[in-house]
C-alpha positions as CSV (number, residue, x, y, z in Angstrom):
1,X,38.9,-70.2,156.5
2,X,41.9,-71.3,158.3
3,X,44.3,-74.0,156.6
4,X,46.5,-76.4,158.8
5,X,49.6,-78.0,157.3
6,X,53.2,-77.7,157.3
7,X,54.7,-75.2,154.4
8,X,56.8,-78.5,152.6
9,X,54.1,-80.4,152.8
10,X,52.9,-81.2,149.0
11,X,49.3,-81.8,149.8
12,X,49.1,-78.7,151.9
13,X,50.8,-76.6,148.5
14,X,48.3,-78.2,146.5
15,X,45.1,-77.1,148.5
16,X,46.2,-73.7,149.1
17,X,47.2,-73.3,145.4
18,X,43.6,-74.7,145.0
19,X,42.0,-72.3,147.1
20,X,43.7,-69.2,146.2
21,X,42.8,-69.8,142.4
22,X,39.1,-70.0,143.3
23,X,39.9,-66.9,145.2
24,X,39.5,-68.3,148.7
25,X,41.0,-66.0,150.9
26,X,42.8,-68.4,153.8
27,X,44.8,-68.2,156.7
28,X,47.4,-70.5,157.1
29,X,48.7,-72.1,160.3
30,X,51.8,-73.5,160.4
31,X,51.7,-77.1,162.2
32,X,55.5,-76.8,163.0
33,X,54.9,-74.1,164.9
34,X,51.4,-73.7,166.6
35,X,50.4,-76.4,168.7
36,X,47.2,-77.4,168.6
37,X,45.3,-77.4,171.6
38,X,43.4,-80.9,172.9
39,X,39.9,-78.6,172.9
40,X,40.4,-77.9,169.3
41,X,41.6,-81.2,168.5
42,X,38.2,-82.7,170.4
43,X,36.0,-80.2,168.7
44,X,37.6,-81.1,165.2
45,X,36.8,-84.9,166.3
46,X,33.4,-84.0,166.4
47,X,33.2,-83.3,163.0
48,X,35.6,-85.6,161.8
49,X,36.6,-89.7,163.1
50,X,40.1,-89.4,164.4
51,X,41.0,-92.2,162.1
52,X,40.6,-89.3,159.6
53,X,42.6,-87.0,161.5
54,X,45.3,-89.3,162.6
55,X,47.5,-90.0,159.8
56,X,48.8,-93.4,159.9
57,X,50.8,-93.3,156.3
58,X,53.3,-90.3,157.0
59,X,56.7,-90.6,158.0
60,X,56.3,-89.2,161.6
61,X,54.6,-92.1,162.3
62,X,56.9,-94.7,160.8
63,X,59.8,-92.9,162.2
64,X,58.3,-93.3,165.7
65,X,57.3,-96.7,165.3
66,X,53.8,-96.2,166.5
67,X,51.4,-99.4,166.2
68,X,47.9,-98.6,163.9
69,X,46.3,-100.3,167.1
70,X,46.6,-97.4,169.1
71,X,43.3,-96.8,170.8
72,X,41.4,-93.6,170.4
73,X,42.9,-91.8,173.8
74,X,46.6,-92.8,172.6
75,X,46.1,-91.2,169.7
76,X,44.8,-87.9,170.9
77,X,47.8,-87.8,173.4
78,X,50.3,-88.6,170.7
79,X,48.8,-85.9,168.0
80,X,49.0,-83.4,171.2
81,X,53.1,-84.1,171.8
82,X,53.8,-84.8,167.9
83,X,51.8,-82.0,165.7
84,X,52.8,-84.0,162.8
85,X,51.1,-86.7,163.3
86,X,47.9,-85.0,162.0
87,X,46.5,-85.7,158.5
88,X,46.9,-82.4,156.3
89,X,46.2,-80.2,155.2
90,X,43.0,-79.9,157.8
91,X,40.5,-76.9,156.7
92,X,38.3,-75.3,158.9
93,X,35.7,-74.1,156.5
94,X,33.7,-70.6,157.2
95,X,30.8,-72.8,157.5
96,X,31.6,-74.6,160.7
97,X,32.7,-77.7,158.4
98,X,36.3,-79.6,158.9
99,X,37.9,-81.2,155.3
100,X,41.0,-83.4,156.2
101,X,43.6,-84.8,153.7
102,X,43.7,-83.8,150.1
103,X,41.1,-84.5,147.7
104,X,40.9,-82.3,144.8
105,X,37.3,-84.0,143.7
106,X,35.9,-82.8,147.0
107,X,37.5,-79.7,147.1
108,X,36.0,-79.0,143.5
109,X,32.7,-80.0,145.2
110,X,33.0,-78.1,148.1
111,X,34.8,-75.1,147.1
């Protein structure tokens, strides 16, 4: 299981703090410093809608003054240049399955 996030990232904490007390064993990437490549980013947007994936509520995308009528090819390019642009955490489950964002309810479900 690989988990996606930035370290300061309060939603990321909580999922990993999640995961490790079910004893999830997970490998974290650090969004700060790997970029994610567009053939992962497609692949994830086969199991997830890029509204999903795109977060449109953080302050990367505030501070860049980005319009939420960006089509679907604009915001591909723009999670490519600006990693932080993606929703997090994102988990690539062991089962093939993607979980964006941070809900403990599904995470109790799932996990």
């Amino acid at each position: 299981m690989k988990v996606y996030g930035i370290t300061t990232c309060g939603s990321v904490k909580k999922a990993l703090s999640f995961l490790k007390a079910r004893g999830k064993v997970c490998e974290f990437v650090d969004l700060k410093k790997v970029a994610i490549e567009e053939e992962r980013l497609r692949a994830w947007m086969q199991k997830q809608p890029l509204h999903v994936i795109f977060n449109t509520k953080g302050t990367k995308f505030k501070t860049l003054g980005l319009s939420k009528d960006l089509d679907d090819e604009a915001k591909v390019q723009w999670l490519l240049k600006e990693q932080l642009l993606f929703k997090r955490p994102i988990i690539e489950c062991d089962d093939g399955s993607l979980v964006v964002g941070s809900d403990e309810a599904l995470y109790t479900k799932l996990f």
